[in-house]
N, C-alpha and C positions, 0 to 999 in steps of 0.2 A: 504494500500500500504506500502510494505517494501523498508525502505530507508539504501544503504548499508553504513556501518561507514569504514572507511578505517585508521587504524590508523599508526603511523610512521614504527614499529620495523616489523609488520605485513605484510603491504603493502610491503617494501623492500624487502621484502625475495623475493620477485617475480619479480625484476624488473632487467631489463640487459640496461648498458648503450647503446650499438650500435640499442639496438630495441626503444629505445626513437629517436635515431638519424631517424630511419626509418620514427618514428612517424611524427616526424618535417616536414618529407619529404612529405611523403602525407598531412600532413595538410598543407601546404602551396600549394600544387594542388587545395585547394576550392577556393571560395572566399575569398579577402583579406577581415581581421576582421573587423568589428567595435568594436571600443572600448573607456573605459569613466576611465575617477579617480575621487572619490572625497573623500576631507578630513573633516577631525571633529576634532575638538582641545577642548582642555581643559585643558589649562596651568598648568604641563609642559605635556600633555598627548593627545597622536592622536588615530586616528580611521580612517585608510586608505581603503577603498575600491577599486579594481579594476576589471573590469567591461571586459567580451567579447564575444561577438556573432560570431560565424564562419557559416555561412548557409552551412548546410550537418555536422556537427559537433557537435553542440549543444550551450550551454551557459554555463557561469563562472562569479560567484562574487568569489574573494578572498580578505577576511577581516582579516588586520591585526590592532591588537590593541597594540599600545607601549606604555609603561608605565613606565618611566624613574626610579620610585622612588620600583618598583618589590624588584630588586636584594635586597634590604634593608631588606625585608619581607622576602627573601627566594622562591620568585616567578621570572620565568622567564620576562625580559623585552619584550619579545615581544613575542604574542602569537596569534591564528587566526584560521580558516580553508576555505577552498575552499569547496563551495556549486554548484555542477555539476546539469546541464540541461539538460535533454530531447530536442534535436531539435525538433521533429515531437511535441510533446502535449506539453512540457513547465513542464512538470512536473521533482519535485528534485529525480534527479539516484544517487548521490551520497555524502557525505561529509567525503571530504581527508582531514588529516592532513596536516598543514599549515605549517610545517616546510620540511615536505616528498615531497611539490611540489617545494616549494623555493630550496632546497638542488638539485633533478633534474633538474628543470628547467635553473636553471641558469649554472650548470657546463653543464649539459648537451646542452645547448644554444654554449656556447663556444667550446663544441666538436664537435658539428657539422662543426660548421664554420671551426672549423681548418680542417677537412676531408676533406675539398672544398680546403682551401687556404695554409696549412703548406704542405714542403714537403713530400711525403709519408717516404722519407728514416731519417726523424728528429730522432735524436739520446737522444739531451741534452736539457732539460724540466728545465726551471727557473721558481719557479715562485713567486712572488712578493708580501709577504703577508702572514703571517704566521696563520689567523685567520680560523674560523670553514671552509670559503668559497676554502681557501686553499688547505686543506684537504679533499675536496670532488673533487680537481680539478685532485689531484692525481689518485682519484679512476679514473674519469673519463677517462684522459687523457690516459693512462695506458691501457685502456679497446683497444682504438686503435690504440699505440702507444707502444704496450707489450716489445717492446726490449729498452723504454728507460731511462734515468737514469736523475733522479731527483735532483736539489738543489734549496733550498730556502732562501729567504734574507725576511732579516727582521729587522724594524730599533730600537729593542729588540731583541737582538741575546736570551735573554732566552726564549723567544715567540718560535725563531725558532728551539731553542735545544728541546722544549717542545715537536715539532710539531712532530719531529723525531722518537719521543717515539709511536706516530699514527699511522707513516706510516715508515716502516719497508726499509732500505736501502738508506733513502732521506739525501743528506747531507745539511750541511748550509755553506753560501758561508757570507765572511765578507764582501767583497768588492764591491757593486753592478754594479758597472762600467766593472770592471773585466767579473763577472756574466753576464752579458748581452753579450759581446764581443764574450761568448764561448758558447754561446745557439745558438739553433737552432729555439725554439720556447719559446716568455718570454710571461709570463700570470701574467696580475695584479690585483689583486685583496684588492687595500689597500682607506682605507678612506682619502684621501689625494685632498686637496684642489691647492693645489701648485704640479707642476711637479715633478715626480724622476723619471720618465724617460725620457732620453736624448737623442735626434737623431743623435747627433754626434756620439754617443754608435753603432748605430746599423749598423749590416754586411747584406753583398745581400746574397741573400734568406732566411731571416728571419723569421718569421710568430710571430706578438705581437696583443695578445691578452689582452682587455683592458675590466675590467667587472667594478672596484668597483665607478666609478662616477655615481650619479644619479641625480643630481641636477645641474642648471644652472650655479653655482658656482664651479663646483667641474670637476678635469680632473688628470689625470696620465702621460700622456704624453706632450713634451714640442712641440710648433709648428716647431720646426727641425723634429720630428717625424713624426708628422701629415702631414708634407708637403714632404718630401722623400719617404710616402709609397705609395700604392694603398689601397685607405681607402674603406671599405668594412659596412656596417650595418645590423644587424638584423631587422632592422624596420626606413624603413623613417619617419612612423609616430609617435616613441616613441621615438628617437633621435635627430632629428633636430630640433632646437628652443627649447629642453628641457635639453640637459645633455652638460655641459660646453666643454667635449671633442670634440664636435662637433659645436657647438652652438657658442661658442669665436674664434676659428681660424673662422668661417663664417662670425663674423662680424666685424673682423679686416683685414680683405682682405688678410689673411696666404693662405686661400683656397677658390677656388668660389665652387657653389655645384654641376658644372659638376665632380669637384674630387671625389665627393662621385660615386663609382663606382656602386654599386649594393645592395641591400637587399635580400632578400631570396624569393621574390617574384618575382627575375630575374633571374633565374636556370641559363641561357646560361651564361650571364654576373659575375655569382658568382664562379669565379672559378682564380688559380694563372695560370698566363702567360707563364712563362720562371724558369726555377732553381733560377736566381738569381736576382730574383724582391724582393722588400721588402712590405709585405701585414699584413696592420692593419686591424684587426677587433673589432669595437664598441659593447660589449655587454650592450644590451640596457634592456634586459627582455621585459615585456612590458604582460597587463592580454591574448593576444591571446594566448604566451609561457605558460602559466598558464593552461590556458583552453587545448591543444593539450598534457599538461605534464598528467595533470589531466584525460584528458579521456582513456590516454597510462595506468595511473596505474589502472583505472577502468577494465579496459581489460583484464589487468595483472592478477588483482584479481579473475575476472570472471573465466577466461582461466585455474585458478591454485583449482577451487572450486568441 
């Protein structure tokens, strides 16, 4: 049996963001996933595993291994791939590149949701973060969002001068307060354990998008935010009680969890109101986004052979 290798530069050529968005879409028509994490340390070094079954879809482990002291050697810190399932026999269809599903899956996770909840006429794209995660958001967002104009902040403005040199037209904005005021739609994407952004900041009809918190400790947004918008998730199960944007306004009584309006697995419910509602989205990831990225690029590949 031939098992297909899917590698980063390869797999891309085939892939279009609005057909990932589709993907999302039909997979969330199966049953909701199950899904598992587990870790493995070995001070200072992990071994993340994440785990997911979709019945009518197939199965996903994606293994990442980080290893702090790489960069020193000349080796990337973190590296991995996604090992795709057969639903019907259980047998391995494919191993993708572990950075080709991360880089999709997660901007791609955030496009969708904004297609649901930012206005379709948004013009002025902020986004919050000048790192690799950043610059796939441009790709992203851009794909359906073609007429809008991009700036970036960033709390190293040479991070952000860097990032411009990537993507062709993006400005940087010094003032983030400012920055926020004049978007239409702000995307964060920074390692930030303490709030930078402000809900006193934000105007009606906004659409903020929140990706880089993943631990119970860690959030980008201040409970003025969280409590003024219509909070939105990709996943009840990969959100709540794990990532502090959600998890700390719940248990300091900011929010109770009727506010949590919808996940993805609530089509009628996931969608914006009125022009001038303000709608946050939790991007949470989580291994089903993995599994549904993964079997998109599998397809991709097939389709282009």
């Amino acid at each position: 049996m031939s098992i297909t290798i899917i590698p980063f530069d390869e797999g891309e050529a085939h892939l279009d963001w609005l057909a990932l968005c589709d993907a999302f879409e039909a997979g969330h028509k199966l049953p909701r996933a199950e899904i598992a994490d587990t870790f493995l340390y070995r001070d200072p070094d992990t071994m993340l595993n994440r785990a997911a079954w979709i019945d009518g879809l197939g199965m996903a482990v994606k293994t990442a291994t980080i290893f702090p002291g790489n960069p020193g050697r000349g080796a990337p810190m973190v590296n991995g791939a996604v090992n795709l399932y057969d639903d019907v026999g259980g047998t391995l269809s494919a191993l993708v590149d572990f950075h080709l599903v991360t880089k999709w899956k997660t901007a791609g996770d955030s496009l969708y949701a904004a297609r649901k909840l930012a206005r379709p006429d948004s013009r002025n794209i902020l986004i919050v973060g000048a790192g690799t995660v950043g610059r796939s958001l441009v790709e992203a967002y851009s794909a359906a969002f073609p007429d809008a104009r991009f700036t970036v902040w960033n709390r190293t403005r040479a991070n952000a001068e860097a990032m411009t040199a990537d993507c062709p037209g993006l400005q940087v904005a010094d003032d983030l307060e400012a920055a926020v005021r004049a978007a239409d739609i702000v995307t964060c994407a920074t390692m930030s354990t303490d709030p930078i952004l402000k809900g006193d900041w934000l105007q009606p009809g906004q659409h903020i998008d929140l990706i880089g918190a993943y631990r119970p400790d860690m959030r980008e947004a201040d409970d003025t935010a969280i409590s003024r918008a219509r909070v939105f998730v990709d996943s009840f199960d990969t959100t709540v009680g794990h990532i502090g944007e959600i998890k700390i306004p719940l248990e300091t009584g900011i929010i109770t969890r009727d506010a949590l309006i919808a996940d993805y697995y609530q089509p009628a419910a996931f969608q914006r109101r009125s022009e001038d509602e303000i709608t946050l989205f939790k991007n949470g990831g989580g291994a089903h986004l993995d599994l549904m990225t993964s079997r998109y690029i599998l397809d991709a590949w097939q389709g282009s052979q």
